[in-house]
C-alpha positions as CSV (number, residue, x, y, z in Angstrom):
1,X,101.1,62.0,149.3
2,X,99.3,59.3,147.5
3,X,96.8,60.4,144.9
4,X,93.4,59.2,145.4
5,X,91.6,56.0,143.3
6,X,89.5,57.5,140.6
7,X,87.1,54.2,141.2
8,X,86.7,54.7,144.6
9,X,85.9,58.6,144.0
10,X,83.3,57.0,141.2
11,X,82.0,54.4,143.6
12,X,81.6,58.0,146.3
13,X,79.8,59.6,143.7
14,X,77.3,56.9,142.9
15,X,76.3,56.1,146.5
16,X,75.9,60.1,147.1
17,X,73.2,60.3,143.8
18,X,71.6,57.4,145.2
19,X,71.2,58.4,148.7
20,X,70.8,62.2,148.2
21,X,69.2,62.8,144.5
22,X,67.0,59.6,143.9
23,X,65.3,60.2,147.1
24,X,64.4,63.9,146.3
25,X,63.2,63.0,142.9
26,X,61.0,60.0,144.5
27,X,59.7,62.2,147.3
28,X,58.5,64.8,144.1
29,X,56.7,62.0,142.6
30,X,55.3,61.0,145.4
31,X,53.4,64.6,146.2
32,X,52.7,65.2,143.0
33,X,49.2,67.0,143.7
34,X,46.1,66.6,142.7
35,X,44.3,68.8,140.4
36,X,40.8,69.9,141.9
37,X,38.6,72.2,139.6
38,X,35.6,74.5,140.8
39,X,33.0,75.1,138.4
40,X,30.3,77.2,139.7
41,X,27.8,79.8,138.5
42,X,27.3,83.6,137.6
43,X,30.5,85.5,139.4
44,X,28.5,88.6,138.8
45,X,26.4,87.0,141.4
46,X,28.2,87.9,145.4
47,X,27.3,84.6,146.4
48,X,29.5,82.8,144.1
49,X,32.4,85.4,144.5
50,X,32.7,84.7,148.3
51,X,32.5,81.0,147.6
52,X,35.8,81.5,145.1
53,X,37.5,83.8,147.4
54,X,36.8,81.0,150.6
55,X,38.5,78.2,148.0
56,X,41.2,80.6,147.2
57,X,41.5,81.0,150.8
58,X,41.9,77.5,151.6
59,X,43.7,76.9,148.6
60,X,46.6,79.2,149.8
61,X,46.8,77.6,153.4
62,X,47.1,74.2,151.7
63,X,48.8,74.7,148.3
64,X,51.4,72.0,149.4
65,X,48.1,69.4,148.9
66,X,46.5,70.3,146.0
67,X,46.1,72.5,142.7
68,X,43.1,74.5,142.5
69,X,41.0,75.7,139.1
70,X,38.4,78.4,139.5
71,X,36.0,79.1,136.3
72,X,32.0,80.6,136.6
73,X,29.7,81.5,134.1
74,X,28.6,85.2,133.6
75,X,25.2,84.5,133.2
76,X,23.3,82.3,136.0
77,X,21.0,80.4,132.9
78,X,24.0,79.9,130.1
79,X,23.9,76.0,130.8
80,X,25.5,75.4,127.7
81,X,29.0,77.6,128.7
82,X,28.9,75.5,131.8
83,X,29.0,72.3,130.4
84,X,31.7,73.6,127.9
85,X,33.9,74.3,131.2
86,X,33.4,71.2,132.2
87,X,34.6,69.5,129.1
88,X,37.4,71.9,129.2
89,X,38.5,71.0,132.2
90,X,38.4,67.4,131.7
91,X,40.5,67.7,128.9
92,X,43.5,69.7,131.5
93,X,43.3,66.2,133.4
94,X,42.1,66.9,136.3
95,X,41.9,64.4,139.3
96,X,38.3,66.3,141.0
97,X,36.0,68.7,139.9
98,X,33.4,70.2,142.5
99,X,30.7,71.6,140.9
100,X,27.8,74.1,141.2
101,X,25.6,73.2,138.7
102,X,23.7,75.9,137.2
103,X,20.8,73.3,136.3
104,X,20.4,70.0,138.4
105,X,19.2,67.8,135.2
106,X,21.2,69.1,132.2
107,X,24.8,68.7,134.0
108,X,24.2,65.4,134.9
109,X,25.0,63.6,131.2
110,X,28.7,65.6,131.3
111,X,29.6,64.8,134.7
112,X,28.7,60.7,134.1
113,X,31.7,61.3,131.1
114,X,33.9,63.3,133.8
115,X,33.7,60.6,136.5
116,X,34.0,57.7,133.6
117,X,37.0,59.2,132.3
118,X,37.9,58.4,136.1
119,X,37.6,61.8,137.7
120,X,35.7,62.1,141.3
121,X,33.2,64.7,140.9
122,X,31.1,66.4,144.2
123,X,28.7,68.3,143.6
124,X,27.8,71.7,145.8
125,X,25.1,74.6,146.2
126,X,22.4,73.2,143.9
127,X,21.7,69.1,144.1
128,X,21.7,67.2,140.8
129,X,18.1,65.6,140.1
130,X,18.1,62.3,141.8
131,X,15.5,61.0,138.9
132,X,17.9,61.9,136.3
133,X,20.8,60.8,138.2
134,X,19.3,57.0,138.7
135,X,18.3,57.3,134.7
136,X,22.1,57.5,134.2
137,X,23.0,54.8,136.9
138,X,25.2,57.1,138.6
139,X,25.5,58.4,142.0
140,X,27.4,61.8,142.8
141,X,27.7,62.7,146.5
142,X,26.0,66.2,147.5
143,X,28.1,68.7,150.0
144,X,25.4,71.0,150.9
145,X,22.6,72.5,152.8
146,X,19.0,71.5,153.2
147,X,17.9,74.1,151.5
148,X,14.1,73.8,152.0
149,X,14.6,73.7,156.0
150,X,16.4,77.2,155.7
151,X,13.9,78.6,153.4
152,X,11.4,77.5,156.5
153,X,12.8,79.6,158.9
154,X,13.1,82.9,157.5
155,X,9.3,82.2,156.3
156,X,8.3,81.4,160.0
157,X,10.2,84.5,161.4
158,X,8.5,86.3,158.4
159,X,4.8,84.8,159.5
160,X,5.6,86.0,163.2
161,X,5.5,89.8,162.4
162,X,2.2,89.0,159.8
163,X,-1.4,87.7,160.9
164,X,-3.6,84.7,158.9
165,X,-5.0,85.6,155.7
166,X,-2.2,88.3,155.2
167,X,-1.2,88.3,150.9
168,X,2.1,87.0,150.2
169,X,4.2,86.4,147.3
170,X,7.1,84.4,146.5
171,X,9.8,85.1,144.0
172,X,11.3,81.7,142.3
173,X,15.1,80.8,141.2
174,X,15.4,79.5,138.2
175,X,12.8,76.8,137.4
176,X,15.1,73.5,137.0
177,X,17.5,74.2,140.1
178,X,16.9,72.0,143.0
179,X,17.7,74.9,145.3
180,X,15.4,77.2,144.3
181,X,12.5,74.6,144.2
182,X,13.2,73.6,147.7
183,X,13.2,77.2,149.0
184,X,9.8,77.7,147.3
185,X,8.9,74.6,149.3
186,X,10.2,76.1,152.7
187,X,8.6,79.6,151.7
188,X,5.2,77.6,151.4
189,X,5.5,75.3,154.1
190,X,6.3,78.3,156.7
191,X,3.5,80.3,155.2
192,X,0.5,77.4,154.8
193,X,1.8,76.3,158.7
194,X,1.0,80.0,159.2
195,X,-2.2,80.3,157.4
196,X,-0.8,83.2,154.8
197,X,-2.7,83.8,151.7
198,X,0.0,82.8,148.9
199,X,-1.3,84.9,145.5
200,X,1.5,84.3,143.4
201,X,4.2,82.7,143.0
202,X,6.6,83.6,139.8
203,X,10.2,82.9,138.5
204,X,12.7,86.1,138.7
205,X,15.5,83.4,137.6
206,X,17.8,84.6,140.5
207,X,18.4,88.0,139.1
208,X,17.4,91.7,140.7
209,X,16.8,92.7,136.8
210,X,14.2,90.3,136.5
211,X,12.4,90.0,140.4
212,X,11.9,94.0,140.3
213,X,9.5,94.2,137.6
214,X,7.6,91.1,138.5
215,X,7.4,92.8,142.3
216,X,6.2,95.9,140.6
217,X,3.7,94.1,138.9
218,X,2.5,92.5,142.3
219,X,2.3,95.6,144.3
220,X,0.0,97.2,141.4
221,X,-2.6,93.6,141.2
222,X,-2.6,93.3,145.2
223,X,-2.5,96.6,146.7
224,X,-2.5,95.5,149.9
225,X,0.0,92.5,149.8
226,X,2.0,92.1,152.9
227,X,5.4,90.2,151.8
228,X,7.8,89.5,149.4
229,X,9.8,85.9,149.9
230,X,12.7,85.9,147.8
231,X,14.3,82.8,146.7
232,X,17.9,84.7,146.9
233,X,19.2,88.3,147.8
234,X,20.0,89.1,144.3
235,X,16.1,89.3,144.0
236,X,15.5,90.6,147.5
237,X,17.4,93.4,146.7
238,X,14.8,94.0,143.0
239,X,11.6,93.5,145.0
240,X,13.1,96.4,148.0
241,X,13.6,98.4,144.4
242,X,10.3,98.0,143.1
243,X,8.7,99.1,146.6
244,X,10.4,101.8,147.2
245,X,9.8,102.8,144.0
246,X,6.1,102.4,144.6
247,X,6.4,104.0,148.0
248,X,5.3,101.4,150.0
249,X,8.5,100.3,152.2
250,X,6.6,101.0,155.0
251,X,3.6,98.2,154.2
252,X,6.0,95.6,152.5
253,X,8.1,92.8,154.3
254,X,11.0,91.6,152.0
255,X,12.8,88.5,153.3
256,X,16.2,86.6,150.6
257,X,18.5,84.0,150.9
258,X,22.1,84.1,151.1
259,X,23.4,87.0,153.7
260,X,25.5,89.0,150.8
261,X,26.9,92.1,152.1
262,X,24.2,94.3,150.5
263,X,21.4,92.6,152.0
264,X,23.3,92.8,155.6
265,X,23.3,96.6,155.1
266,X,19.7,96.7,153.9
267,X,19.3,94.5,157.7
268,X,21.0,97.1,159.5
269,X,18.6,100.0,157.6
270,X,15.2,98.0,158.1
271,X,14.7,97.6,154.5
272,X,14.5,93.8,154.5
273,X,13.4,91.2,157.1
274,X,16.1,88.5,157.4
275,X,17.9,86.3,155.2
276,X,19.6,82.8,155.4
277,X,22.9,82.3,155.5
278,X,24.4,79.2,154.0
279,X,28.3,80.0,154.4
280,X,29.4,80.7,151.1
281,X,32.8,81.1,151.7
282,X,32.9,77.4,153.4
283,X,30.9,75.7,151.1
284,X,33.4,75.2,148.3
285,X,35.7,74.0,150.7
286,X,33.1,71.3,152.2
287,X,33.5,69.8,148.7
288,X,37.0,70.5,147.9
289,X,37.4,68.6,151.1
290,X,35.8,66.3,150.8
291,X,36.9,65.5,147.0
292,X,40.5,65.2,148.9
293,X,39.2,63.0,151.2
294,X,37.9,60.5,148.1
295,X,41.1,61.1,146.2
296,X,42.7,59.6,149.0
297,X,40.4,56.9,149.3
298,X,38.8,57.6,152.6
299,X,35.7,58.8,151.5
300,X,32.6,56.5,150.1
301,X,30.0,58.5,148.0
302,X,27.4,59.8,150.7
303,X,25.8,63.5,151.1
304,X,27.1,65.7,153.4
305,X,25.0,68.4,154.8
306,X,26.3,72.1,156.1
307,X,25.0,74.6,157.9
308,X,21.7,77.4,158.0
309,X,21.4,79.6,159.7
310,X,18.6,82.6,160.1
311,X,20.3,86.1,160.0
312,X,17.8,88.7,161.3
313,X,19.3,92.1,162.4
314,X,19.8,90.6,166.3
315,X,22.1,87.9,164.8
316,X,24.1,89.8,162.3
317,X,27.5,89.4,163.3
C-alpha cells in the first residue's frame, strides 16, 4: 500500500487551521464584550443595594453581552471617593460607565474626562445640573424618573387624609442632588395646591441618623404639626423614630420615597402613609441598557424617563 504524500497531508492540515481555528479565533474577537461600570451611592443605603442586585440580575441573564463593574460609596455625601471610582475605573478601560451621582454638579468635571477619553457615560437616579453641564459644553443623557411628579403624588394622597391650614414639614436630601430638590418641589406643589401650612423645611441629607433628631426637634416647636414629608425612606423611617418616641404616632402622618422593604412593613403596620416607588432594581438596567444600545451605535444622547408609581397599603403588592 502506497504511503501517503507528506505535502498533501501539509496542504490537509493548512486548510483545516484555516477553516476550523482562524474562524474560532475571529468569532472571539469579534464578541469581545464591552466593559460597562456602575457607580452609584451609599450601599448602606437599600435603595442602592436592590439597584446592584437588579444589575447583577441582568448581568447574569446576559453575560454573553457585556462585563459588568459594581462599586458604591459608604457614605451618601463622600463626593470625593466617588470621583476617585470614577477615575479608577477609567483607568480598567472601560467602554460605559452608568452612574448615580452622589452630587449633580461636582461629578460633572470627571465624567467630561471619562466621555473624552472616549467612554459613553449615562447617567441614573440623580440628574447632573444642566447649568453646569452647558458650562462644560457637554451633554450626558439621563435614564430616570421625574422625580418631582412622584414626590406630587404621595403629597396629594398625603393632603387627602389632612384639611387646609394643617402644619407640615418636609425633610430634604442632600442639598446639591437634583432628586432631592425636585421632591421638595413635588412635596410643596402638592401641599400649596392643597392649602397646607409648610413650617419648615430642613436637610436630613438622606440619612435616618440625621432626619430623627431634626423631627424631634419639630414635634417639640409645633406641637400640633400634622405631617412629616420625607424626601426618602431612609429618613421616613428617623422621623416614625422620633414620633414614636414622642408618643405621638397617633397625631403624625409620615409619608418617604423609594418603597424599601422596611417602609413596606411600616405600610402594612399603619406607621407610615405611602411611599413612591421608582423601581430600583430596574433602574440600573434602564441605563446599562441603554449604554449597550449607544455602544452599538443605535442610541443618540436623549433622556429617557421610567416609571412612579404611588405605593399606599391598597397597592402594595
Amino acid at each position: 500500500m502506497k504511503e501517503p504524500n507528506n505535502s498533501i497531508i501539509s496542504v490537509l492540515i493548512f486548510y483545516i487551521v484555516i477553516l476550523v481555528i482562524l474562524p474560532v479565533g475571529c468569532k472571539h474577537h469579534k464578541a469581545d464584550k464591552p466593559k460597562v461600570a456602575l457607580i452609584m451611592k451609599s450601599l448602606a443605603n437599600e435603595f442602592f443595594k436592590t439597584m446592584e442586585e437588579g444589575a447583577r440580575a441582568h448581568h447574569k441573564e446576559h453575560s454573553d453581552q457585556y462585563d459588568l463593574t459594581v462599586v458604591g460609596i459608604k457614605d451618601e455625601q463622600d463626593i470625593a471617593k466617588q470621583i476617585d471610582y470614577v477615575e479608577s475605573i477609567m483607568a480598567q478601560k472601560v467602554d460605559a460607565i452608568v452612574i448615580a451621582p452622589a452630587d449633580s454638579k461636582a461629578l460633572v468635571p470627571v465624567c467630561k474626562k471619562a466621555m473624552d477619553a472616549g467612554i459613553i457615560v449615562v447617567n441614573i437616579d440623580n440628574k447632573f445640573d444642566a447649568a453646569v453641564l452647558a458650562d462644560k459644553g457637554v451633554k450626558i443623557p439621563f435614564v430616570g424618573p421625574d422625580n418631582r411628579k412622584g414626590a406630587r403624588l404621595a403629597g396629594e394622597y398625603l393632603a387627602s387624609k389632612l384639611k387646609p391650614g394643617d402644619k407640615v414639614a418636609i425633610i430634604e436630601g442632600v442639598p446639591n442632588a437634583f432628586n432631592g430638590i425636585q421632591r421638595k418641589l413635588g412635596f410643596e406643589d402638592a401641599m400649596k395646591a392643597a392649602g397646607m401650612n409648610i413650617v419648615s423645611s430642613q436637610s436630613g441629607y438622606w440619612e435616618t441618623s440625621k432626619a430623627e433628631p431634626i423631627v424631634s426637634a419639630l414635634i417639640t416647636e409645633y406641637a400640633d404639626l400634622k405631617a412629616v414629608l420625607c424626601a426618602n425612606d431612609s429618613m421616613a423611617l428617623g422621623a416614625i423614630a422620633a414620633i414614636k418616641a414622642a408618643g405621638k404616632s397617633d397625631d403624625v402622618l409620615v409619608i418617604g420615597f423609594d418603597n424599601i422593604t422596611a417602609v413596606q412593613r411600616l405600610l402594612k403596620e399603619g406607621k407610615i402613609l405611602c411611599t413612591v416607588d421608582q423601581h430600583a432594581d430596574k433602574l440600573a438596567l434602564f441605563g446599562i441598557e441603554y449604554a449597550l444600545e449607544m455602544l452599538e451605535g443605535k442610541g443618540t444622547p436623549s433622556d429617557k424617563e421610567t416609571p412612579v408609581d404611588l405605593i399606599t397599603v391598597e397597592t402594595l403588592q
